[in-house]
N, CA, C and O atoms as CSV, one atom per row, in Angstrom:
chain,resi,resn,atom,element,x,y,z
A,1,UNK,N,N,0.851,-1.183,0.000
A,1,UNK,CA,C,0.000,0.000,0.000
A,1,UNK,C,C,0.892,1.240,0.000
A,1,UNK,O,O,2.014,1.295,0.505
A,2,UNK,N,N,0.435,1.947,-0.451
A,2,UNK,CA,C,1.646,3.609,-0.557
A,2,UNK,C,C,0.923,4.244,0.533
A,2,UNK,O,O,-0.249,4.074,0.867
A,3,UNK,N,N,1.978,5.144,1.126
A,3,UNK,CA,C,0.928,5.848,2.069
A,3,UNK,C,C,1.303,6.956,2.122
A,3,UNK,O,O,2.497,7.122,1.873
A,4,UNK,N,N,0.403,8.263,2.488
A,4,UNK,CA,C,0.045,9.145,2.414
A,4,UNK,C,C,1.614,10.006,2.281
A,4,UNK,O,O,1.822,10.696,1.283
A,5,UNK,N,N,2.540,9.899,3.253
A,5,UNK,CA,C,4.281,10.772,3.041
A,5,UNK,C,C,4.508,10.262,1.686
A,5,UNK,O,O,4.913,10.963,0.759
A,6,UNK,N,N,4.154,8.658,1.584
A,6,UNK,CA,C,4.967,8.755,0.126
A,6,UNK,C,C,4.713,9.009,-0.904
A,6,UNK,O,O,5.482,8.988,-1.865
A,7,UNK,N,N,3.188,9.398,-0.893
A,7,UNK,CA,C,2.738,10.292,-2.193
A,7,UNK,C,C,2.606,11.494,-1.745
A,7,UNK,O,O,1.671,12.049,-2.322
A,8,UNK,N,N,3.012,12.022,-1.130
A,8,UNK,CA,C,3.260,13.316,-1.038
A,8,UNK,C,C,5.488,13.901,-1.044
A,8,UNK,O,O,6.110,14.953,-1.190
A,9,UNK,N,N,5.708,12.980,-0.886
A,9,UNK,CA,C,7.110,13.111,-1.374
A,9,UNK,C,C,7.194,12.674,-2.308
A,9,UNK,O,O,8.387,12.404,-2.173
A,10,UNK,N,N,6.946,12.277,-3.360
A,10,UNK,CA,C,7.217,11.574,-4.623
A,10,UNK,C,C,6.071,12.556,-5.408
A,10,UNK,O,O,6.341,12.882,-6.564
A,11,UNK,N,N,5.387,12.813,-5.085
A,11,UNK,CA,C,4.282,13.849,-5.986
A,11,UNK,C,C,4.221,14.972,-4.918
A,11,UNK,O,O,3.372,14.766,-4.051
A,12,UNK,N,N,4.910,16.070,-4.796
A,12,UNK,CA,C,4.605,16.934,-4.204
A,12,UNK,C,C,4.074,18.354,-4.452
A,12,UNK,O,O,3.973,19.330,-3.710
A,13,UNK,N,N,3.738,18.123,-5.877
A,13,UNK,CA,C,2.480,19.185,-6.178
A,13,UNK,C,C,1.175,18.673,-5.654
A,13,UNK,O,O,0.391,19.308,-4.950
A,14,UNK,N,N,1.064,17.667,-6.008
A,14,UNK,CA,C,-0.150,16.912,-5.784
A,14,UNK,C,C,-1.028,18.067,-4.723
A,14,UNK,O,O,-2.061,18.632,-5.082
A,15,UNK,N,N,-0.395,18.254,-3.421
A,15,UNK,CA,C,-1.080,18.586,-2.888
A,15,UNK,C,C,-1.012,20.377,-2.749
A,15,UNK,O,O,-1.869,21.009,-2.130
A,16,UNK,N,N,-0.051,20.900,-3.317
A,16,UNK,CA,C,-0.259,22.096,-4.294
A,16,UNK,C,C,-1.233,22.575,-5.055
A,16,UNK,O,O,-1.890,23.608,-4.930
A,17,UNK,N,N,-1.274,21.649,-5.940
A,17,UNK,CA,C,-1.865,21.130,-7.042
A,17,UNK,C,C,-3.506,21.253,-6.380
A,17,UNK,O,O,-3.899,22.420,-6.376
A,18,UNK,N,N,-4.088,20.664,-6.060
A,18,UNK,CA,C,-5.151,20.624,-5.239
A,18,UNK,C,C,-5.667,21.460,-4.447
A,18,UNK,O,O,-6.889,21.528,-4.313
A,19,UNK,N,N,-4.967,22.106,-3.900
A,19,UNK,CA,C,-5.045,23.514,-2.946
A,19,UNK,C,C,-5.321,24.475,-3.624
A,19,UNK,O,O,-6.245,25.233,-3.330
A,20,UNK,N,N,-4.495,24.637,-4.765
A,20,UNK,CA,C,-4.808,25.582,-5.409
A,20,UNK,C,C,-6.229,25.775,-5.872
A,20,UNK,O,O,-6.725,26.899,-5.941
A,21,UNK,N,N,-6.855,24.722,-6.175
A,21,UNK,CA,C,-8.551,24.572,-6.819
A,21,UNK,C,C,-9.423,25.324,-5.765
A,21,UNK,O,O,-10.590,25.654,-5.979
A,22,UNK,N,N,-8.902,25.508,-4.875
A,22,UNK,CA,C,-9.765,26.219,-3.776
A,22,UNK,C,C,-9.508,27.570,-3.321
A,22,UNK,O,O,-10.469,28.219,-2.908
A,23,UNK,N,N,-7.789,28.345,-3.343
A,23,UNK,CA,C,-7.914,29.370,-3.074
A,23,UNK,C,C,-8.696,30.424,-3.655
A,23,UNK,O,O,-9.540,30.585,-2.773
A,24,UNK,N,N,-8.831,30.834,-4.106
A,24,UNK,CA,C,-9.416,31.280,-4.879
A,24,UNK,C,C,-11.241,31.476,-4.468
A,24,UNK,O,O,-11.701,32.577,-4.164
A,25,UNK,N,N,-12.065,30.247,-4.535
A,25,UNK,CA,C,-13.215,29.627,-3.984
A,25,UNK,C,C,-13.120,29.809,-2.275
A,25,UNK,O,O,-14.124,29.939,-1.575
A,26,UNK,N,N,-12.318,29.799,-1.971
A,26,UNK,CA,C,-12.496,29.996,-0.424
A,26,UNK,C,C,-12.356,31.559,0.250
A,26,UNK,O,O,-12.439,31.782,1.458
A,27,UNK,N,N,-12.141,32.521,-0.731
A,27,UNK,CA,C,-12.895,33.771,-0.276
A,27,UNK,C,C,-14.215,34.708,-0.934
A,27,UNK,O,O,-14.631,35.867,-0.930
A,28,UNK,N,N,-14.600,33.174,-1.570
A,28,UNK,CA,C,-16.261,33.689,-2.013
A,28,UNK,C,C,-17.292,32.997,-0.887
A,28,UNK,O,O,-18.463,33.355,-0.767
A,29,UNK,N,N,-16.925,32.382,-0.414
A,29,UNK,CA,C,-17.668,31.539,0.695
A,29,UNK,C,C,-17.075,31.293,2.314
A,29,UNK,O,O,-15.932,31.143,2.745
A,30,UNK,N,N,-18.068,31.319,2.808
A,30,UNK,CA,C,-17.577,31.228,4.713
A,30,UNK,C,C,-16.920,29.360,4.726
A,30,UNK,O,O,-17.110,28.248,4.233
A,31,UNK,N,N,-15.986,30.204,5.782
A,31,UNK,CA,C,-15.158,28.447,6.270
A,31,UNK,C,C,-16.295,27.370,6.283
A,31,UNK,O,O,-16.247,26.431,5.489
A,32,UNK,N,N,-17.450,27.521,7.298
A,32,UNK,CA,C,-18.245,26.658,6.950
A,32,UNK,C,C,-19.187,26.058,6.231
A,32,UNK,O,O,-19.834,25.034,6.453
A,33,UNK,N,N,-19.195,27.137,4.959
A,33,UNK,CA,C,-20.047,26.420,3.698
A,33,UNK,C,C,-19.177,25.489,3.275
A,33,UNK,O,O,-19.461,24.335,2.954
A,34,UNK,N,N,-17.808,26.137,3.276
A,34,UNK,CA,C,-16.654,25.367,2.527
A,34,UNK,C,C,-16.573,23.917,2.521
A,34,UNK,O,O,-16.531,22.979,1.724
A,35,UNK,N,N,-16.569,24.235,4.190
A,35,UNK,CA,C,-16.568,22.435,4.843
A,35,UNK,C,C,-18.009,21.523,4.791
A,35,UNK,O,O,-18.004,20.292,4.798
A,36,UNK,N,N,-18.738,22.015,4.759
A,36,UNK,CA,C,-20.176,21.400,4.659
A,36,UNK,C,C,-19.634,20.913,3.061
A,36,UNK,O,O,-19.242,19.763,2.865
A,37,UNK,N,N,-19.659,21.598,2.340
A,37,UNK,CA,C,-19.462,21.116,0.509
A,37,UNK,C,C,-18.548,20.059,0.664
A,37,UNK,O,O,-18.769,19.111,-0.090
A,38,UNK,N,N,-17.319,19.910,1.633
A,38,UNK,CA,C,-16.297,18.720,1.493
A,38,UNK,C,C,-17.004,17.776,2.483
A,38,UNK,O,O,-17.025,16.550,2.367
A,39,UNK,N,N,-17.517,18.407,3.359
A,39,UNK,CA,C,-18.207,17.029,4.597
A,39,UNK,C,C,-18.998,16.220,3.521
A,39,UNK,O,O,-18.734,15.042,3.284
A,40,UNK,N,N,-20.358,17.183,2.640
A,40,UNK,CA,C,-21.424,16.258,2.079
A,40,UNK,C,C,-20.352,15.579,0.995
A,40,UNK,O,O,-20.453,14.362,1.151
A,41,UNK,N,N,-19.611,15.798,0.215
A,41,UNK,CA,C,-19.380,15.498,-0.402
A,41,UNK,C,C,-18.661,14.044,-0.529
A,41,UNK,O,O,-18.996,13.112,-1.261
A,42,UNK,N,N,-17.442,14.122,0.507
A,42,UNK,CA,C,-16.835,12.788,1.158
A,42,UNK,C,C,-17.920,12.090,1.581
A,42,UNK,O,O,-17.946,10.901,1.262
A,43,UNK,N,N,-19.052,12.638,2.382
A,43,UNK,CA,C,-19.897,11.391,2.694
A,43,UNK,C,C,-20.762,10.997,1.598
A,43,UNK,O,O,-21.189,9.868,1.839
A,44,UNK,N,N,-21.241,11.483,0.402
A,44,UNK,CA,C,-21.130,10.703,-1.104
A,44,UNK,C,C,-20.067,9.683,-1.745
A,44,UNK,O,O,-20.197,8.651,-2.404
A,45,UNK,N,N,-19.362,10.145,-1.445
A,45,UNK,CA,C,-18.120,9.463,-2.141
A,45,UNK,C,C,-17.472,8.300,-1.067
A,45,UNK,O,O,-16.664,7.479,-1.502
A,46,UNK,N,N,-17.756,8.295,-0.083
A,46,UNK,CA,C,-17.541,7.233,1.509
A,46,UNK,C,C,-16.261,7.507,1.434
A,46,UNK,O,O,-15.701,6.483,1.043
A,47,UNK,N,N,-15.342,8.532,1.640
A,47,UNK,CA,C,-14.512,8.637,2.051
A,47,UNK,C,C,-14.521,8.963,3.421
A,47,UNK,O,O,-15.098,9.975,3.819
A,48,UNK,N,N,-13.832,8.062,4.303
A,48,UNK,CA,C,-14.186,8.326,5.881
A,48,UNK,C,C,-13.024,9.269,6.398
A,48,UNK,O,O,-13.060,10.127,7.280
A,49,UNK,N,N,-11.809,8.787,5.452
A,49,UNK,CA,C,-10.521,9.864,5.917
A,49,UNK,C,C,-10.721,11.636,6.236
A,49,UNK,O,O,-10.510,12.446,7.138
A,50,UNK,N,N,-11.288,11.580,4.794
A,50,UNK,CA,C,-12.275,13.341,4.886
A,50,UNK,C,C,-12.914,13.690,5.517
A,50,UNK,O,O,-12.786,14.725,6.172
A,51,UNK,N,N,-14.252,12.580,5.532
A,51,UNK,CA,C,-15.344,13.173,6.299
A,51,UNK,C,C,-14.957,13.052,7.741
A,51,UNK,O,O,-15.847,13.235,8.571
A,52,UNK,N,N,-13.646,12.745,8.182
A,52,UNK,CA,C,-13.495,12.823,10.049
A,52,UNK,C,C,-13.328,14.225,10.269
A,52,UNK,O,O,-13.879,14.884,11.151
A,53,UNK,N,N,-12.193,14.804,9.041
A,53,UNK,CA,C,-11.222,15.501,8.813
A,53,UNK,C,C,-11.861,16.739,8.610
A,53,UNK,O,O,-11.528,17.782,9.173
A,54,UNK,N,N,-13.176,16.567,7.456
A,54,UNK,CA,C,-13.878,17.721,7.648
A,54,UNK,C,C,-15.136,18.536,8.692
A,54,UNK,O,O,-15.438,19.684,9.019
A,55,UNK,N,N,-15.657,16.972,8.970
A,55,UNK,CA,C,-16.433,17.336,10.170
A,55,UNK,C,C,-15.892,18.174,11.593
A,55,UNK,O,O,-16.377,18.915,12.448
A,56,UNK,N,N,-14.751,17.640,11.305
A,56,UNK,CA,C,-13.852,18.061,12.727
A,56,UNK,C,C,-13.627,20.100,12.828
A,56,UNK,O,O,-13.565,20.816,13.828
A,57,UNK,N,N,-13.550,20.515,11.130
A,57,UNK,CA,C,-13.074,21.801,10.575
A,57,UNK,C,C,-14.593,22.475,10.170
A,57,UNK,O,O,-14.686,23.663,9.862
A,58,UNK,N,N,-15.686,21.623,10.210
A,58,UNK,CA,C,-16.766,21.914,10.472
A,58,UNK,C,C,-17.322,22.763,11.532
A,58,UNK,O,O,-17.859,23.870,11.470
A,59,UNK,N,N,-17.044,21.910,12.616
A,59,UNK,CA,C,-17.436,22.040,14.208
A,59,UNK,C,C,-16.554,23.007,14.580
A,59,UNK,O,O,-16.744,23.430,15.721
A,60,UNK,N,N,-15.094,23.786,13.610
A,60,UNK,CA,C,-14.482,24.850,14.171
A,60,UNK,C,C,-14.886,25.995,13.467
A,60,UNK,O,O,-14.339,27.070,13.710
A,61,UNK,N,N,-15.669,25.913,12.725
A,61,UNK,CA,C,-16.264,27.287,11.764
A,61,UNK,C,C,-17.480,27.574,12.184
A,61,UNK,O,O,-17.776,28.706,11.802
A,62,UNK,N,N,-18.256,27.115,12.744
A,62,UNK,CA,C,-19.410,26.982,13.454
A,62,UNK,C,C,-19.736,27.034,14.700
A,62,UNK,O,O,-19.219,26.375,15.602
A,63,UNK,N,N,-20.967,28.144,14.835
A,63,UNK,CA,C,-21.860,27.537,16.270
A,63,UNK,C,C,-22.151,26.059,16.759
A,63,UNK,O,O,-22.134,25.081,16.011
A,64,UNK,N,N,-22.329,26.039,17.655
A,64,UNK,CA,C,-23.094,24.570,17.888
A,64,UNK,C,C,-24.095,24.109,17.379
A,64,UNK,O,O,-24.285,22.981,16.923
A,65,UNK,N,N,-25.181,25.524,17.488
A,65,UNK,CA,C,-26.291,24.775,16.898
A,65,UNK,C,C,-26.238,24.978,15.388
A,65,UNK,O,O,-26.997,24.360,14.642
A,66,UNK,N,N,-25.426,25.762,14.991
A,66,UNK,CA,C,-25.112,25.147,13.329
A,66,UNK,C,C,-24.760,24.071,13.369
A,66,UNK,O,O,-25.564,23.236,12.953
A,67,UNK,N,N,-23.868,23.746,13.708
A,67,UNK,CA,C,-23.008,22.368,13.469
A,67,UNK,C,C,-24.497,21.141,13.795
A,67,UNK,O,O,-24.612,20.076,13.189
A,68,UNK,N,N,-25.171,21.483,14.527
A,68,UNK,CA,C,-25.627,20.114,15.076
A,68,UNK,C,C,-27.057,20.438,13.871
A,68,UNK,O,O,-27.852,19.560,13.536
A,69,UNK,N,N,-27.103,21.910,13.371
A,69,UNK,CA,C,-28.586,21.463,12.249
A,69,UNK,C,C,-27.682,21.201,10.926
A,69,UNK,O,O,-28.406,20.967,9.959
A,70,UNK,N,N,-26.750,21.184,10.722
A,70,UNK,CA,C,-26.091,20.853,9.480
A,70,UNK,C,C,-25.846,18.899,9.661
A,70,UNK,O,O,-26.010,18.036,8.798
A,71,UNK,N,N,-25.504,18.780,10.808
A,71,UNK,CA,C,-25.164,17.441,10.563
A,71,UNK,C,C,-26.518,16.278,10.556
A,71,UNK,O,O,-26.613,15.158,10.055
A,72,UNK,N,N,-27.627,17.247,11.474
A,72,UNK,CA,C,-28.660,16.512,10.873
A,72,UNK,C,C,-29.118,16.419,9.825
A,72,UNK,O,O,-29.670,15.423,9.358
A,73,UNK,N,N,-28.928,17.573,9.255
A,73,UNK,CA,C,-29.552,17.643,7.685
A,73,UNK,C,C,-28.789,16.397,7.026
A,73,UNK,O,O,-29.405,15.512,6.432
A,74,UNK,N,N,-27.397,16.402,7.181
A,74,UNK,CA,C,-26.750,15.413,6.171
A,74,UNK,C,C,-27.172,14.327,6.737
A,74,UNK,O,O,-28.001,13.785,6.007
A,75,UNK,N,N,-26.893,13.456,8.204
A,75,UNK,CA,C,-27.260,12.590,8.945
A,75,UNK,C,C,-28.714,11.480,8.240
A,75,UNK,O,O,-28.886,10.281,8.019
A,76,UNK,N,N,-29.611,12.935,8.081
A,76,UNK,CA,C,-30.687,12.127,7.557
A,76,UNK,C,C,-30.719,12.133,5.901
A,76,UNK,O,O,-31.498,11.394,5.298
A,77,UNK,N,N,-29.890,12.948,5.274
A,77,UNK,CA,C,-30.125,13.411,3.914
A,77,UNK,C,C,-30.828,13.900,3.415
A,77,UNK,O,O,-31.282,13.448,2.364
A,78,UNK,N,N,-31.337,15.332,4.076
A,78,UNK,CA,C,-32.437,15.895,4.196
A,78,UNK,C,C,-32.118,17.355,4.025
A,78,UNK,O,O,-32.229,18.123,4.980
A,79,UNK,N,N,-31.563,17.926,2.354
A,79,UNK,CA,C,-31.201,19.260,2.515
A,79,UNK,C,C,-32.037,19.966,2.884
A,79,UNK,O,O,-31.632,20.956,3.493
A,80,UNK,N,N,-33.180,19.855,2.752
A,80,UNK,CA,C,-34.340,20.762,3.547
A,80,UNK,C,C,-34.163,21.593,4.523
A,80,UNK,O,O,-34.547,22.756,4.642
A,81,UNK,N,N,-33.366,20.718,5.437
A,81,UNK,CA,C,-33.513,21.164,6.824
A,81,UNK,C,C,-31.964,22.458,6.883
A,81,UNK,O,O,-31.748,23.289,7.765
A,82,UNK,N,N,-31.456,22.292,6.109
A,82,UNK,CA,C,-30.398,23.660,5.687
A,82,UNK,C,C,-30.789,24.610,5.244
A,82,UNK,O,O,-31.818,24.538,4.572
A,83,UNK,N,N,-29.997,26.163,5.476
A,83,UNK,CA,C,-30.825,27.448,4.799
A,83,UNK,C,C,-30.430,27.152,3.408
A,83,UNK,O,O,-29.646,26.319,2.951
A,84,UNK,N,N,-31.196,28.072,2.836
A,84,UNK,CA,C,-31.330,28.011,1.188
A,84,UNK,C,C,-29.894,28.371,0.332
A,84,UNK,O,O,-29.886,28.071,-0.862
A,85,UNK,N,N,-28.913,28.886,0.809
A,85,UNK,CA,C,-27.921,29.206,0.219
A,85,UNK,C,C,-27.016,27.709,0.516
A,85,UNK,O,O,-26.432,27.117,-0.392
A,86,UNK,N,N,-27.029,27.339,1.661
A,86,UNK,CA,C,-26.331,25.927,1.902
A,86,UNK,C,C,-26.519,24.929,1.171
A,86,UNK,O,O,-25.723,24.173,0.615
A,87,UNK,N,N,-28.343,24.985,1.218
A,87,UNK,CA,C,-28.394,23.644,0.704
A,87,UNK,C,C,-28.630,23.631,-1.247
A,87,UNK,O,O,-28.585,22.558,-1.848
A,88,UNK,N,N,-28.848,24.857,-1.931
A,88,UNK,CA,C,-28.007,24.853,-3.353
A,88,UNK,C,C,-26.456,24.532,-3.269
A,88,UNK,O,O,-26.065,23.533,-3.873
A,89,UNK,N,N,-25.655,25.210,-2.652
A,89,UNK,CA,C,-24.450,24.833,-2.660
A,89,UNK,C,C,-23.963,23.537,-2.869
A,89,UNK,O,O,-23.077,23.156,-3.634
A,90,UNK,N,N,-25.057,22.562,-1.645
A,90,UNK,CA,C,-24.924,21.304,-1.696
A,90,UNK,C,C,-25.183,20.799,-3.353
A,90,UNK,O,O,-24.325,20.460,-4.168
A,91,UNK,N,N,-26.580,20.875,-3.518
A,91,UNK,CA,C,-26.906,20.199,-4.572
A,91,UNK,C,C,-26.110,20.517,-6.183
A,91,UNK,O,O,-26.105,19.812,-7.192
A,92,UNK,N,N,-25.513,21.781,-5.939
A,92,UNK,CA,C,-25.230,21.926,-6.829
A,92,UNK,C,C,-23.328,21.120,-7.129
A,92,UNK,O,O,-22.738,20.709,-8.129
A,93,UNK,N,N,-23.053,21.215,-5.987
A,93,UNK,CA,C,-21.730,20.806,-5.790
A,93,UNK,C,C,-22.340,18.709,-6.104
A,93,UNK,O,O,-21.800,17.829,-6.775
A,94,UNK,N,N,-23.383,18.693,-5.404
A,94,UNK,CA,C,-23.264,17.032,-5.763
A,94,UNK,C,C,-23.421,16.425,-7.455
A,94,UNK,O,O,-22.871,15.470,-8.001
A,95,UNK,N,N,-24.359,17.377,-7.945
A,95,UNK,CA,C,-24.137,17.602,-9.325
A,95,UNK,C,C,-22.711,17.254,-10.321
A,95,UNK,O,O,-22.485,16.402,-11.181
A,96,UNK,N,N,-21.979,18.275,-9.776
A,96,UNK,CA,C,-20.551,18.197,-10.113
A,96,UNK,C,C,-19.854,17.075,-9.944
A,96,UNK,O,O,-19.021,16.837,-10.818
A,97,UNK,N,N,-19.986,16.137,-8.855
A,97,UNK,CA,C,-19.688,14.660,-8.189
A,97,UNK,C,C,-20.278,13.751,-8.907
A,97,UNK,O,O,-19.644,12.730,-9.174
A,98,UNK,N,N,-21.557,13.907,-9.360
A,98,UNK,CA,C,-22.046,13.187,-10.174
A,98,UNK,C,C,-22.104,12.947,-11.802
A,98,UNK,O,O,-22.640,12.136,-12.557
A,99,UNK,N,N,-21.116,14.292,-11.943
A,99,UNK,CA,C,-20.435,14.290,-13.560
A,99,UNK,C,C,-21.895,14.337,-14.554
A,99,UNK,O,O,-21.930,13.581,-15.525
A,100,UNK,N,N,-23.149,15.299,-14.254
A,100,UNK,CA,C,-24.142,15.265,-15.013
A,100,UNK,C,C,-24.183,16.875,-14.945
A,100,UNK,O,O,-23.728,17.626,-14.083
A,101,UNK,N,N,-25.075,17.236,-16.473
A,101,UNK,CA,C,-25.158,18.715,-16.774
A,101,UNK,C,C,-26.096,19.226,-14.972
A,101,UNK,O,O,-26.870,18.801,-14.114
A,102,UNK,N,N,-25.381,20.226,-15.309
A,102,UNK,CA,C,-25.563,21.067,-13.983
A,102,UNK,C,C,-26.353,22.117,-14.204
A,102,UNK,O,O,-26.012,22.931,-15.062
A,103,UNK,N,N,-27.928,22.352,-13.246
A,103,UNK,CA,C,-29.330,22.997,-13.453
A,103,UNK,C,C,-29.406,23.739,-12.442
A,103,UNK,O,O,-30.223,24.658,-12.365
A,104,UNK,N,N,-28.646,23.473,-11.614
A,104,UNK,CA,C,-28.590,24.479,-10.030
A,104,UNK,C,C,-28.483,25.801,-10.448
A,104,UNK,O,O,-29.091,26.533,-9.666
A,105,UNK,N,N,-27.934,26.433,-11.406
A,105,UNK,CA,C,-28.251,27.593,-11.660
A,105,UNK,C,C,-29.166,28.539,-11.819
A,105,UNK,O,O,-29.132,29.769,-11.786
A,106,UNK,N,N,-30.022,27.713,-12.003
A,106,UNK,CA,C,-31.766,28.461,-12.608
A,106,UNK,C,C,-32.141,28.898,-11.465
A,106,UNK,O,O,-32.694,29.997,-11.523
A,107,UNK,N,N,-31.994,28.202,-9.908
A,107,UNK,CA,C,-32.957,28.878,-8.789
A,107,UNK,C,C,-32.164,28.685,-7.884
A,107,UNK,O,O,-32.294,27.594,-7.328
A,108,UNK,N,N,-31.371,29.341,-7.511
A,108,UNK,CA,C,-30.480,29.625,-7.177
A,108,UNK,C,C,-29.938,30.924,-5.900
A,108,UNK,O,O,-29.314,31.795,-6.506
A,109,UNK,N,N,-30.014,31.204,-4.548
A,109,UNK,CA,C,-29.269,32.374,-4.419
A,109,UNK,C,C,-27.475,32.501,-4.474
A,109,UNK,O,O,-26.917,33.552,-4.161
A,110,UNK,N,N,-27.026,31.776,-4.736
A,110,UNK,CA,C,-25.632,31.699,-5.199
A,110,UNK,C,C,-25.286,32.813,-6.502
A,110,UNK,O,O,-25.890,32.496,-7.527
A,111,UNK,N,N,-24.536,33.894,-6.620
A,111,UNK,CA,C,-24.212,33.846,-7.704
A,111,UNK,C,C,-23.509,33.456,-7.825
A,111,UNK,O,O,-23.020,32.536,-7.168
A,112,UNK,N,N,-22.770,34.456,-9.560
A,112,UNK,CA,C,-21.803,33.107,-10.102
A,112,UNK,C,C,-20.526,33.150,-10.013
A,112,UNK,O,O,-19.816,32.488,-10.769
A,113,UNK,N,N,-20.061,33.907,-9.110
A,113,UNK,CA,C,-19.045,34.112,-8.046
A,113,UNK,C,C,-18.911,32.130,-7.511
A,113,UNK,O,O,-18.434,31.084,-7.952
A,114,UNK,N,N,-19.744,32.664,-6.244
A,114,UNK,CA,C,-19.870,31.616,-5.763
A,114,UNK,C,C,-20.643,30.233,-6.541
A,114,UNK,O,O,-20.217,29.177,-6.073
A,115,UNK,N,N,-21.518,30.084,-7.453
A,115,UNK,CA,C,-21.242,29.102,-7.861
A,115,UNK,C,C,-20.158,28.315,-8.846
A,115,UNK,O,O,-20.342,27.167,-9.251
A,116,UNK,N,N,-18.732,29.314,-9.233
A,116,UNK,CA,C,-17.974,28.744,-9.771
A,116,UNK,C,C,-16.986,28.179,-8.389
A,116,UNK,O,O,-16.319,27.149,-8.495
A,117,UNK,N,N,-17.004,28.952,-7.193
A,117,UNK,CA,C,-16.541,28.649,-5.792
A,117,UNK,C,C,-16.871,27.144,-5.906
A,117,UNK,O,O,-16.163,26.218,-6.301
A,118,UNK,N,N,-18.625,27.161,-5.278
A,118,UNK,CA,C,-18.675,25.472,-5.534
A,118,UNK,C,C,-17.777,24.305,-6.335
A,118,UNK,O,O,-16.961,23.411,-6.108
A,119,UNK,N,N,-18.450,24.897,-7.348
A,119,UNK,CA,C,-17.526,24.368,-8.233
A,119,UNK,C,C,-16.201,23.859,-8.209
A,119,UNK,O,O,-15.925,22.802,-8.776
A,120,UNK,N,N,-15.315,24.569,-7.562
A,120,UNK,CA,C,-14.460,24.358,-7.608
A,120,UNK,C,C,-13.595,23.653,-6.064
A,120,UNK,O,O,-12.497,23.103,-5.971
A,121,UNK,N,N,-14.275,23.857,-5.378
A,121,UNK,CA,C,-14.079,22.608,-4.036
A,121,UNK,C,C,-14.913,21.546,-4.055
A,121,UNK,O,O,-14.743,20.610,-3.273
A,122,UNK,N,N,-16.054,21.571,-5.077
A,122,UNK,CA,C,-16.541,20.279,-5.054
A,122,UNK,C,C,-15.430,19.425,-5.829
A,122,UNK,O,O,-15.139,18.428,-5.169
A,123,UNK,N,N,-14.832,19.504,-6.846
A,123,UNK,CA,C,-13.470,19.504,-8.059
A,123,UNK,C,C,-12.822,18.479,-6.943
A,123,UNK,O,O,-12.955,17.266,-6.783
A,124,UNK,N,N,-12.107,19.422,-6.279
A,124,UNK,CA,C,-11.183,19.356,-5.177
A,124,UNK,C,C,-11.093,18.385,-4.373
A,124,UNK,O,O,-10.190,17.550,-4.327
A,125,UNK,N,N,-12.331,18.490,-3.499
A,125,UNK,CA,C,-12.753,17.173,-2.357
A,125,UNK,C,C,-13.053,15.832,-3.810
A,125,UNK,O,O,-12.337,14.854,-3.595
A,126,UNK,N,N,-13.472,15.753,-4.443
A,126,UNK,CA,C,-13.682,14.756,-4.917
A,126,UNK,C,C,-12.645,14.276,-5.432
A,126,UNK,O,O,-12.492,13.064,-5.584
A,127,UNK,N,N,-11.338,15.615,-5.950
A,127,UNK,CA,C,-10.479,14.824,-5.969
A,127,UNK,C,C,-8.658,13.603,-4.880
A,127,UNK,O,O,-7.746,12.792,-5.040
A,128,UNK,N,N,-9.514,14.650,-3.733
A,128,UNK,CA,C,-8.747,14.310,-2.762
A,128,UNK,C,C,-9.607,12.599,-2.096
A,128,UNK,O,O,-9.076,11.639,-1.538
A,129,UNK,N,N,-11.174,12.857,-2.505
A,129,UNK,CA,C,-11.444,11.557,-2.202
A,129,UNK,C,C,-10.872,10.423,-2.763
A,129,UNK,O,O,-10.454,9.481,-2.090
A,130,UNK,N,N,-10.842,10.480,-3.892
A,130,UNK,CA,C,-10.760,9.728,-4.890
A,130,UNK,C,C,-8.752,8.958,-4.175
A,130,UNK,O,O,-8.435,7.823,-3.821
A,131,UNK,N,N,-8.170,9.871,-4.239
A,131,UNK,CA,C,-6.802,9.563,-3.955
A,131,UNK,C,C,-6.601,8.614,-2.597
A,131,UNK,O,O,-5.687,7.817,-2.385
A,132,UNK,N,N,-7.973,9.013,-1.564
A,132,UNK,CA,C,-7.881,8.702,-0.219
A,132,UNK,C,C,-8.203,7.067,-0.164
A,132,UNK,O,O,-7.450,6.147,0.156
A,133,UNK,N,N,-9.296,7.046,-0.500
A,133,UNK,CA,C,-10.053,5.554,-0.775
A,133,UNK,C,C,-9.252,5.111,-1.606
A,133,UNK,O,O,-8.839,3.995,-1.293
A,134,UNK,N,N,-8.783,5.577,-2.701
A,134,UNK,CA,C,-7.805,3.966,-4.074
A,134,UNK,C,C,-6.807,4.106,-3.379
A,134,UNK,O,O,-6.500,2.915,-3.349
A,135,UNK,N,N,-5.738,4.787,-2.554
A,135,UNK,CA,C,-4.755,4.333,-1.632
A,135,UNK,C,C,-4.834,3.904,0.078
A,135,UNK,O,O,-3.882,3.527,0.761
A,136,UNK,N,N,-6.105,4.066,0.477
A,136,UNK,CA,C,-6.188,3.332,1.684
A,136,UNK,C,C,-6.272,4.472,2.410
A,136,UNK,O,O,-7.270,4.289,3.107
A,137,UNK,N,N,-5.921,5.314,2.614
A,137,UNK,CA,C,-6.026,6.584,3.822
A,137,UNK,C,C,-6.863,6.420,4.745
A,137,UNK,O,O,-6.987,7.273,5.624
């Protein structure tokens, strides 16, 4: 199994590389939309490495009782229960995960600031999932 130093010493843009997809996206949006988009997202993709990792950076961008109505919302899978800017974010970012034309635009309070933001940490987490799960993390 390779593990995590040694793809990061042997590929050390990689995680350059990756970071970069977000600066940018991470001053159109609050720390904790950010992390909600990588929490839901890893927990689509069952990456458990992330979703510890982001839940954890969750619970530091947040109130309590944010944190605890966000995790129900995901908990049950129930964007409903998120405000309206969160839970487009979500759907629109799962969109992107799901590699199908993307409609989140039409109703929408995101602009397109922030929905290229989405965009572009959904990119990101999916591609850090992807690396986490096919090498074991």
């Amino acid at each position: 199994m390779i593990s995590q130093p040694y793809l990061l010493t042997e590929y050390p843009h990689i995680h350059k590389a990756l970071g970069g997809l977000s600066t940018q996206a991470e001053q159109c949006l609050t720390g904790s939309t950010v992390h909600l988009i990588r929490l839901y997202i890893s927990q689509l993709n069952g990456c458990k490495y992330c979703q510890i990792m982001h839940e954890d950076a969750l619970k530091d961008t947040t109130s309590h009782a944010q944190f605890t109505r966000f995790h129900k919302a995901l908990a049950e899978s129930n964007l409903a229960l998120l405000p309206q800017f969160e839970a487009s974010a979500l759907r629109l970012a799962k969109q992107v995960t799901q590699v199908k034309p993307i409609t989140e635009f039409d109703n929408t309070p995101l602009d397109e600031k922030q929905c290229l933001a989405v965009i572009a940490i959904a990119l990101q987490i999916n591609s850090w999932n992807r690396i986490a799960i096919g090498l074991g993390f």
